[in-house]
PLY file of the C-alpha trace (Angstrom):
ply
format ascii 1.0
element vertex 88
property float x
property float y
property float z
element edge 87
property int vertex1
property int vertex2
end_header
0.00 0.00 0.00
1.21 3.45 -0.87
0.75 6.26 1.87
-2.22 7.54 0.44
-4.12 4.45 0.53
-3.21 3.82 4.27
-3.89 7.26 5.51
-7.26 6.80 3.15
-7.50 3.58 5.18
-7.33 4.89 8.26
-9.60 8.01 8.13
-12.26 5.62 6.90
-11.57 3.26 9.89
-11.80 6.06 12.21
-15.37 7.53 10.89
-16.55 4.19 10.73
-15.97 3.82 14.71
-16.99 7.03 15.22
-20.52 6.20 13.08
-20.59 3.18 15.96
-20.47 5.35 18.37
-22.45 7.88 17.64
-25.55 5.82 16.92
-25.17 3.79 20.43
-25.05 7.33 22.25
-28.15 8.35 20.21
-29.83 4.50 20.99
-28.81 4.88 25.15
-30.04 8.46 24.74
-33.57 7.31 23.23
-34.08 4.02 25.00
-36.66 4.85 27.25
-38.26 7.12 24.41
-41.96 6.21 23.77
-44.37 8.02 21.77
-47.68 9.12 23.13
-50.55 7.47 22.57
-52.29 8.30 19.58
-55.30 10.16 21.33
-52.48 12.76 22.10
-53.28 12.07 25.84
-50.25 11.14 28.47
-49.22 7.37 29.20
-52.32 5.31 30.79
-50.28 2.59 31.91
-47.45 2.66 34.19
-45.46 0.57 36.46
-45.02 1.95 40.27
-42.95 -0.50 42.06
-41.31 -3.70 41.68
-40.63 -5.94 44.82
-39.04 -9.17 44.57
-40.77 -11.85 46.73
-38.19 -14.75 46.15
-35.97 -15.70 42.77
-39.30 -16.31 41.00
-41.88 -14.45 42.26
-42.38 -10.46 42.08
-45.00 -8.06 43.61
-45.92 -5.45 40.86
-47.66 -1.99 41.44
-49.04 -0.73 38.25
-51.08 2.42 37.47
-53.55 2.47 34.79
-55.62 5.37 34.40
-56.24 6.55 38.14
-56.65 2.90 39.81
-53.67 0.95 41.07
-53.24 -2.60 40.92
-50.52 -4.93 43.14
-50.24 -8.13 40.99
-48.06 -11.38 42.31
-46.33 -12.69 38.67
-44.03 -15.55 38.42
-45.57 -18.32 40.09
-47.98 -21.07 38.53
-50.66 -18.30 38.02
-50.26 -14.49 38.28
-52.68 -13.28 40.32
-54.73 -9.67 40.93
-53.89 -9.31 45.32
-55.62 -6.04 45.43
-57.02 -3.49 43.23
-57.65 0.30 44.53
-58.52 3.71 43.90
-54.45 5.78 42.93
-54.00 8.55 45.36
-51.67 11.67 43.68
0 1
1 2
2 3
3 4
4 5
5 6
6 7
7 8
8 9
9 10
10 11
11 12
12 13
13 14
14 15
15 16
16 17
17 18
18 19
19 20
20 21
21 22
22 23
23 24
24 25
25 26
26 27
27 28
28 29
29 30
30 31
31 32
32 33
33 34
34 35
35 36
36 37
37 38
38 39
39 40
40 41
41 42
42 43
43 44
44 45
45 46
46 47
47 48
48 49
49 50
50 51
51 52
52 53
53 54
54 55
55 56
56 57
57 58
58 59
59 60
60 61
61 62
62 63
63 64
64 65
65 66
66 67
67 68
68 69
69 70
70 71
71 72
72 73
73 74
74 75
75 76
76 77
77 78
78 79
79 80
80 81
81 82
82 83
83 84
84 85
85 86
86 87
C-alpha cells in the first residue's frame, strides 16, 4: 500500500468507529423514548414499584388510568392481590 491508501484507510476506519459510536449514544439516549398514545393524551399505563418476593416471584404496582393494581407474577398463576382507587 502506498501512503495515500493507508492514511485513506485509516480516516475511513476512524469515521466508521466514530458512526458506531455515535448511533449507540443516540440509541442509550432514546431508550426509554416512547411516543404518546395516539389520542395525544399522556401514558395510561405505568409501572409503580417492583418488589421481589423470592428468585421467581415479584409483587408489581401498576397504574392504569387513576386505579392501582398490586399483581403477584411468576408463580404457577399471576394473580390480581388487590385493586384500589391511585392517590396523587
Amino acid at each position: 500500500m502506498e501512503p495515500p491508501d493507508i492514511l485513506r484507510f485509516i480516516f475511513a476506519l476512524i469515521f466508521v468507529i466514530a458512526l458506531i459510536i455515535g448511533l449507540t449514544i443516540i440509541l442509550r439516549k432514546f431508550n426509554g423514548f416512547s411516543f404518546p398514545n395516539l389520542k395525544g393524551g399522556k401514558r395510561r399505563l405505568g409501572i409503580v414499584e417492583i418488589l421481589p418476593i423470592d428468585t421467581r416471584r415479584k409483587l408489581v404496582l401498576l397504574k392504569k388510568d387513576e386505579r392501582e393494581f398490586l399483581v403477584l407474577i411468576g408463580g404457577t398463576t399471576d394473580l390480581v392481590v388487590e385493586a384500589l382507587d391511585a392517590k396523587d
